[in-house]
N, C-alpha and C positions, 0 to 999 in steps of 0.2 A: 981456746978457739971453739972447743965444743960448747961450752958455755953459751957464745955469741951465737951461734947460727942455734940452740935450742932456743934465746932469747928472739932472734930474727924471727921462728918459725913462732913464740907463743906468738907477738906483735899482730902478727899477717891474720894469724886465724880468730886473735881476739877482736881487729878491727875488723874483718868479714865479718865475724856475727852480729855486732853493733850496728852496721851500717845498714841494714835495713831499718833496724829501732830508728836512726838518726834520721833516715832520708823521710819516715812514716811524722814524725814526731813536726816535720815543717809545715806537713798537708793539712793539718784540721787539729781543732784541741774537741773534746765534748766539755760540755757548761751543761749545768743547770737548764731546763728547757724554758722556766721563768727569767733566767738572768742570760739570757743572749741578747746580742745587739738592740735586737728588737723592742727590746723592754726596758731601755735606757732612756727611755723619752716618756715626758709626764701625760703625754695622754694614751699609753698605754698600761696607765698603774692601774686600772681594774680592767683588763681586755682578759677576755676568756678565751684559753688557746681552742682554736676549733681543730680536731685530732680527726676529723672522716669530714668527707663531703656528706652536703644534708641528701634526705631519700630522695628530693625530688633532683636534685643533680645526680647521682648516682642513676637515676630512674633513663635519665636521659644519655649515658655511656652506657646502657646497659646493653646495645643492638651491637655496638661495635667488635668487628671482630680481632683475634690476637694475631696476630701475623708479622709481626715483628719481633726481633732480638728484645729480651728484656733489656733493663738500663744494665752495662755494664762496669765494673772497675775493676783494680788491680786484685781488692778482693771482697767477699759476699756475706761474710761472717757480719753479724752486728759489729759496730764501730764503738757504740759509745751504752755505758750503764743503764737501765731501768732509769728514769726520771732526764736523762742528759740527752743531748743534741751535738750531730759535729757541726762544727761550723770551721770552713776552710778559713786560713791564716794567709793574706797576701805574703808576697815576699817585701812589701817594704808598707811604710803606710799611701798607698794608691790612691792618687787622687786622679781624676776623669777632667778633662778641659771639652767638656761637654756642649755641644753645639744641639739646641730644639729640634725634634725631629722633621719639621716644617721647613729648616734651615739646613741641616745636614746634607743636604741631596747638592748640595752648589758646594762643599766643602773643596778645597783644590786637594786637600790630602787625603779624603775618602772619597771610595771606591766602592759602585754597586753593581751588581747585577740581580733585578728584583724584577716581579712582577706586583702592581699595588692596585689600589682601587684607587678608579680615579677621583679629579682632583674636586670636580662638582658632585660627586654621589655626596646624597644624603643617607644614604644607609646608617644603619647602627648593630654593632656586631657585638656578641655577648664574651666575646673568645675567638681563639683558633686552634689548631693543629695542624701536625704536622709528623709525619715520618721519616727521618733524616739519615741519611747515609752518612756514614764517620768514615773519613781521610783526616791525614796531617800534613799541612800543606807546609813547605819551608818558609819559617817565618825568622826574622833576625829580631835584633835586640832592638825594642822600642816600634814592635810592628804587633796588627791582631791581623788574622783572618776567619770571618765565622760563617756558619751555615745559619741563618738569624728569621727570626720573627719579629716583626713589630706590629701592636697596638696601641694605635694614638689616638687621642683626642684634644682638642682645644676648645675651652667655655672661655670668653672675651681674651684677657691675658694669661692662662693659667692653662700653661701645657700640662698634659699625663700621658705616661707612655711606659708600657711592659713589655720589654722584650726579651727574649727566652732562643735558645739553641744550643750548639756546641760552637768553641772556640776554642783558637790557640792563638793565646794571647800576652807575648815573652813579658807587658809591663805589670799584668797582673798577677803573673804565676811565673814560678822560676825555672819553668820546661817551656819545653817545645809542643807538649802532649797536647790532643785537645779533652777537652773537659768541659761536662755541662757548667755551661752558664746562663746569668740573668742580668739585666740590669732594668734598671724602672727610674722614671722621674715623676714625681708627686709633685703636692700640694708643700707638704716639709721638706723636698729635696730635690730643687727646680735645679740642680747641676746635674743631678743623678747619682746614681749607688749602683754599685756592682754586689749580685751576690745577696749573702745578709750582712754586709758590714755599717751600717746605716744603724741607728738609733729611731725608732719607729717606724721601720723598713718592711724589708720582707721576714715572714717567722719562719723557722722552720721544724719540721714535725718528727719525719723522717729518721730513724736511728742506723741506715744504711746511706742511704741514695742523698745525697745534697751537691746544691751549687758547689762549684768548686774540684767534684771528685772527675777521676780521670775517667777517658772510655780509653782500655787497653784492647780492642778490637777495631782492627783498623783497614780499611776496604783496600780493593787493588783494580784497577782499573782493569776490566774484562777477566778478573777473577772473584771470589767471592766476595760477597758485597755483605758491611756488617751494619745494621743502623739500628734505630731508636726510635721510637714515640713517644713526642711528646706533647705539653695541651695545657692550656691557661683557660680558665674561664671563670667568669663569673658566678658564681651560686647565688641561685636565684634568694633564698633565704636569708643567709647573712649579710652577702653581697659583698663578699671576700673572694678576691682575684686569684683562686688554687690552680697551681702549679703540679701536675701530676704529668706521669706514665702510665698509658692505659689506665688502669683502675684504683691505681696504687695513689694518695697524696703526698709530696714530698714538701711541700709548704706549702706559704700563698705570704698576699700584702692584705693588709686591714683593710674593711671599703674606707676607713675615716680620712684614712693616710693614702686610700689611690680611688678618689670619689666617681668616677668617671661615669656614666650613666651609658654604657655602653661603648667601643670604640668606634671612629668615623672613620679611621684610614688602618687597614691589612696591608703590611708588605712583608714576600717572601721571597728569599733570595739569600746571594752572597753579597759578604760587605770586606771590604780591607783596609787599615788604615798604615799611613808611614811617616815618617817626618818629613816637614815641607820641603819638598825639591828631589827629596830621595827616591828609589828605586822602591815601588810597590811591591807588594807580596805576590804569591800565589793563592789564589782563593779556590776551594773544591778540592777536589784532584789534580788543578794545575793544569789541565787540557781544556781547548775552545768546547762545549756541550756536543755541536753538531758534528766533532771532528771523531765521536764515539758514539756514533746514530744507532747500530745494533741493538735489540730490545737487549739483549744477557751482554752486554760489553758498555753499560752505561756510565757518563763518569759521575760524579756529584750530581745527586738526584734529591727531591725531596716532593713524596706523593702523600696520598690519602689526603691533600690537603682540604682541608674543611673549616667549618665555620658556625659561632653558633648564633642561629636568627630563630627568634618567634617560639622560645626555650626547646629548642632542637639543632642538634649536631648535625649541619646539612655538607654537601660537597657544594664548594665556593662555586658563584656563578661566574662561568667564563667570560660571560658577555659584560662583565663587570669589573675586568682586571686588563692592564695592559703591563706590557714590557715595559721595562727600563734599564738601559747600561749607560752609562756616564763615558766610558774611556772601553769603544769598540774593538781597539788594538790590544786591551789588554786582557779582557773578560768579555763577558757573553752568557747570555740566558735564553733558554728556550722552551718557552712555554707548548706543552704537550697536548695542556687540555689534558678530556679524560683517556686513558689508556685500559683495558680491560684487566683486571689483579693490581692496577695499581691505581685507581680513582683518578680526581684532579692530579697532575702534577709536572714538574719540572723540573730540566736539568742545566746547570749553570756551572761557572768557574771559567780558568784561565788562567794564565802564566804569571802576570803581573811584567813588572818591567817599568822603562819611562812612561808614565799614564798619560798625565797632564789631564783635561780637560778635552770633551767636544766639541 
C-alpha cells in the first residue's frame, strides 16, 4: 500500500512539472529565421530579411511618445536561439472562409462596430495605429472576437488588405485567451492568411514578441486597464508593410506579396463572428461603450489612433471617419474624437446575443 500512494505521489508531481513544457511546446515551435513559412514560396528564394525599419521610418516614429504597456505575454525571456524565429502552431490546419473586405460588412454572421473612412474618400494612407485595451471577452467554440484594424485596398479586381490587433479566437487557437493577431490578403493569398502561416506571407523577425503569442494582462472594466500599441506601416524605402510596437519590429509582409500603393479604406473597431444563426459573442468588455461614459471607468477603448499621410504619423482626421454598427442591440461604438492624454479615440463593444442584421 505504501508502495501505491509513494507511486500515486511520484505520477501527480512528475506530471505537474511536465505540463507546463507540454502546454508551451503547442504555442510556437522556433525555425530557422530563413526556413519559416514565409520562404516556402519561390519568389522569395533571394528576399533579404529586413531586421530594423529603414532611418527614414524610424525618423518618422521618433516624436511619439511611450505611454502604453509594453507588448505583453506569459513570458519575456527570448523564445527561440540566435538565428531562429517562433512562429505560433494553430491547433488544427486552419483554414479562413474569407469574405473581401469590401463584402464583409453585409456578412449575416459578422459583427462590427467600427469607425471607417468613408466610402467615396480618395485618401491614401501609409498605415495605421492604434492603442488597444486587452479584455477577453467569452468566446465559445467556432466564435472570434477582436479589437481590429483594417487596411484595404482595391486596384480593378485585386483586393489587399492588413489587418492587425488582438483576438480571441477559439478556431485558430486552442484558448480562450487573447493574443496578438494578423491576418492579410495579397496578391498570392486572395482567401487570406492568418498570422505567418502562409508561404510568401508575413515574415517574422522578432525572437520574443509574434503573432500568435498571448497578452496575460487583462483590463477590468473601471479598474485597471492594461493595453498595447500597436502600428503597420509602410517604409518608405523598401516598401515592406512593418508590423511593430512602439519602436520595437516584430515582422512585416513583402511589398511583392502585399503591393498596395498606400491603403484607401481605415477601419477601427470591434468585429465578432459565429456560425450562421447562432448566438454572437461578446466583443470588448461585453458592455454598450456609452453604458461606461466616465473618463477612468472606460470599457473597451482604442485611442492614439493615428495614421500615416504625406510620410508622417498624423492623428486621423475626424471629419473623415464615420461610425458603423451593423446589429445596434448587440454592440455599439462611440466615436470620441479627440480626448486630452488620449488623442483620437474610441470606445466600443457589447454583449452579443441574437444579432441578426439592421
Amino acid at each position: 500500500m505504501a508502495f501505491y500512494w509513494l507511486l500515486c505521489l511520484f505520477i501527480y508531481l512528475f506530471s505537474h512539472h511536465i505540463s507546463p513544457t507540454v502546454q508551451g511546446e503547442i504555442e510556437y515551435v522556433c525555425v530557422d529565421i530563413y526556413k519559416q513559412p514565409a520562404f516556402q514560396h519561390p519568389s522569395m528564394k533571394n528576399h533579404q530579411i529586413q531586421m530594423r525599419p529603414s532611418v527614414e521610418f524610424q525618423a518618422m516614429l521618433s516624436m511619439e511618445p511611450e505611454t502604453s504597456d509594453m507588448i505583453t505575454s506569459s513570458k519575456s525571456e527570448e523564445r527561440c536561439p540566435k538565428g531562429q524565429v517562433p512562429i505560433h502552431k494553430p491547433q488544427s490546419n486552419y483554414t479562413n472562409n474569407f469574405i473581401h473586405p469590401e463584402t464583409t460588412i453585409t456578412a449575416a454572421n459578422l459583427h462590427y462596430a467600427i469607425i471607417k473612412t468613408f466610402d467615396n474618400s480618395t485618401e491614401r494612407f501609409g498605415g495605421a495605429q492604434a492603442v488597444f485595451s486587452i479584455y477577453k471577452p467569452r468566446v465559445l467554440k467556432n466564435q472570434f472576437s477582436k479589437a481590429w484594424v483594417w487596411l484595404n485596398h482595391r486596384e480593378k479586381d485585386m483586393i489587399s488588405s492588413i489587418q492587425f490587433g488582438w483576438a480571441v479566437h477559439t478556431g485558430l487557437y486552442r484558448d480562450d485567451r487573447p493574443r496578438l493577431t494578423t491576418f492579410s490578403v495579397g496578391s498570392k493569398h486572395q482567401n487570406g492568411c492568418y498570422n505567418a502561416l502562409c508561404p510568401g506571407g508575413y515574415v517574422q523577425v522578432h525572437k520574443t514578441i509574434y503573432p500568435g503569442m498571448v497578452y496575460d494582462k487583462v483590463s477590468v472594466v473601471g479598474k485597471k486597464q492594461h493595453d498595447v500599441h500597436l502600428l503597420v506601416g509602410q517604409d518608405s524605402k523598401t516598401k515592406s508593410w512593418l508590423l511593430m510596437t512602439r519602436k520595437t519590429l516584430i515582422g512585416y509582409w513583402p511589398s511583392h506579396m502585399y503591393s498596395m500603393e498606400g491603403a484607401s479604406q481605415i477601419y477601427f473597431g470591434g468585429y465578432t463572428e459565429g456560425p450562421t444563426g447562432a448566438i454572437s459573442p461578446p466583443m470588448g468588455a461585453g458592455t454598450f461603450p456609452r453604458e461606461v461614459n466616465r473618463i477612468d471607468n472606460l470599457a473597451s477603448f482604442m485611442k492614439q489612433l493615428k495614421s500615416f499621410q504625406d510620410k508622417s504619423l498624423v492623428d486621423i482626421n475626424c471629419h473623415s471617419f464615420e461610425e458603423y454598427v451593423d446589429s445596434p442591440k448587440c454592440y455599439d461604438v462611440w466615436y470620441r474624437e479627440f480626448e486630452l492624454g488620449s488623442g483620437e479615440m474610441l470606445t466600443f463593444g457589447g454583449p452579443g446575443g441574437v444579432c441578426g442584421m439592421v
